[in-house]
C-alpha positions in Angstrom: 173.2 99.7 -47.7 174.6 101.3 -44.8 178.6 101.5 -43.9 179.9 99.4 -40.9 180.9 103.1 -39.7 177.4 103.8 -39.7 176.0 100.5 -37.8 178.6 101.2 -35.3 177.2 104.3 -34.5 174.2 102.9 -34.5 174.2 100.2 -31.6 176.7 102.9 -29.7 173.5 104.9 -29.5 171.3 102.1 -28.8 173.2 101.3 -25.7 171.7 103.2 -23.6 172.8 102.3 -19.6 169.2 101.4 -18.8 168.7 97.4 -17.8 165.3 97.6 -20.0 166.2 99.3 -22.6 169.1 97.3 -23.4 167.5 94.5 -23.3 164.9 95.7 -25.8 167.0 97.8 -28.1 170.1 95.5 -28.4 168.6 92.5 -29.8 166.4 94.1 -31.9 169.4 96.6 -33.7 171.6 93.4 -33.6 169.5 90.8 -34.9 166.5 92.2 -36.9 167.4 95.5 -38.0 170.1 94.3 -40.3 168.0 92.5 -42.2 165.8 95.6 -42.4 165.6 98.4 -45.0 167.7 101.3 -45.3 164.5 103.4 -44.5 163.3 101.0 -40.9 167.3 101.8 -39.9 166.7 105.8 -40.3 163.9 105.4 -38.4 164.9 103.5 -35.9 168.3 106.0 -35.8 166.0 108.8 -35.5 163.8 107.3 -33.0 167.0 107.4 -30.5 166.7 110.7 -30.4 164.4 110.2 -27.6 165.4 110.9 -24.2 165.8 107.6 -22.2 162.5 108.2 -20.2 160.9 108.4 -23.6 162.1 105.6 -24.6 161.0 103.8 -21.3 157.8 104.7 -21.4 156.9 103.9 -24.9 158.4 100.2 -24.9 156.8 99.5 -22.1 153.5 100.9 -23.3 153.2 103.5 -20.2 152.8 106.2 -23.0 151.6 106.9 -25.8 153.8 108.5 -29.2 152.7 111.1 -30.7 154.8 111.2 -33.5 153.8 108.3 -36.2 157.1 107.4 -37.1 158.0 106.8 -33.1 154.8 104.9 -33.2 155.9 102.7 -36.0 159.4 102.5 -34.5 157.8 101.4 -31.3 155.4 98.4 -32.4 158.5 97.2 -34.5 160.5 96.3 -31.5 157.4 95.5 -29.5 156.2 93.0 -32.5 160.0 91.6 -32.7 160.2 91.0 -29.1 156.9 89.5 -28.9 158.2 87.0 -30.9 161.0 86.5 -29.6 159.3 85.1 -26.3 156.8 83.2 -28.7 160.2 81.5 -30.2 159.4 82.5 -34.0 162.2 84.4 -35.1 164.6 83.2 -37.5 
């Protein structure tokens, strides 16, 4: 279980200035990933690490990861927003 200080860090990093990328990261670190494991929330921490373009271009499927962990990372949020629009999350 992580520490609040640690989740507080956490959505700092995921607010990242860019319009679409707030509005992919934010719900998903504020609504699904605290009801994910310890291991999904390193991942997800580490996967932040990406430069902003990065981020950008894998979310909105411009580019490929290379790394399999950004991969997973990636299809997580895509996968939670897709079902967001879809209206079946709890």
């Amino acid at each position: 279980m992580k520490t609040e200080s640690q989740w507080d860090s956490l959505k700092w990093k995921s607010r990242r200035g860019m319009k679409e990328l707030d509005l992919m990261l934010e719900p998903y670190v504020n609504e699904y990933l605290p009801k994910a494991s310890d291991q999904e929330f390193d991942e997800y921490n580490s996967f932040l690490d990406c430069t902003d373009l990065e981020l950008v271009r894998y979310l909105l499927r411009r580019q490929k990861p290379v790394d399999p962990l950004i991969i997973k990372v990636v299809d997580s949020i895509i996968a939670y927003h897709e079902k967001l629009l879809k209206g079946n999350v709890d």
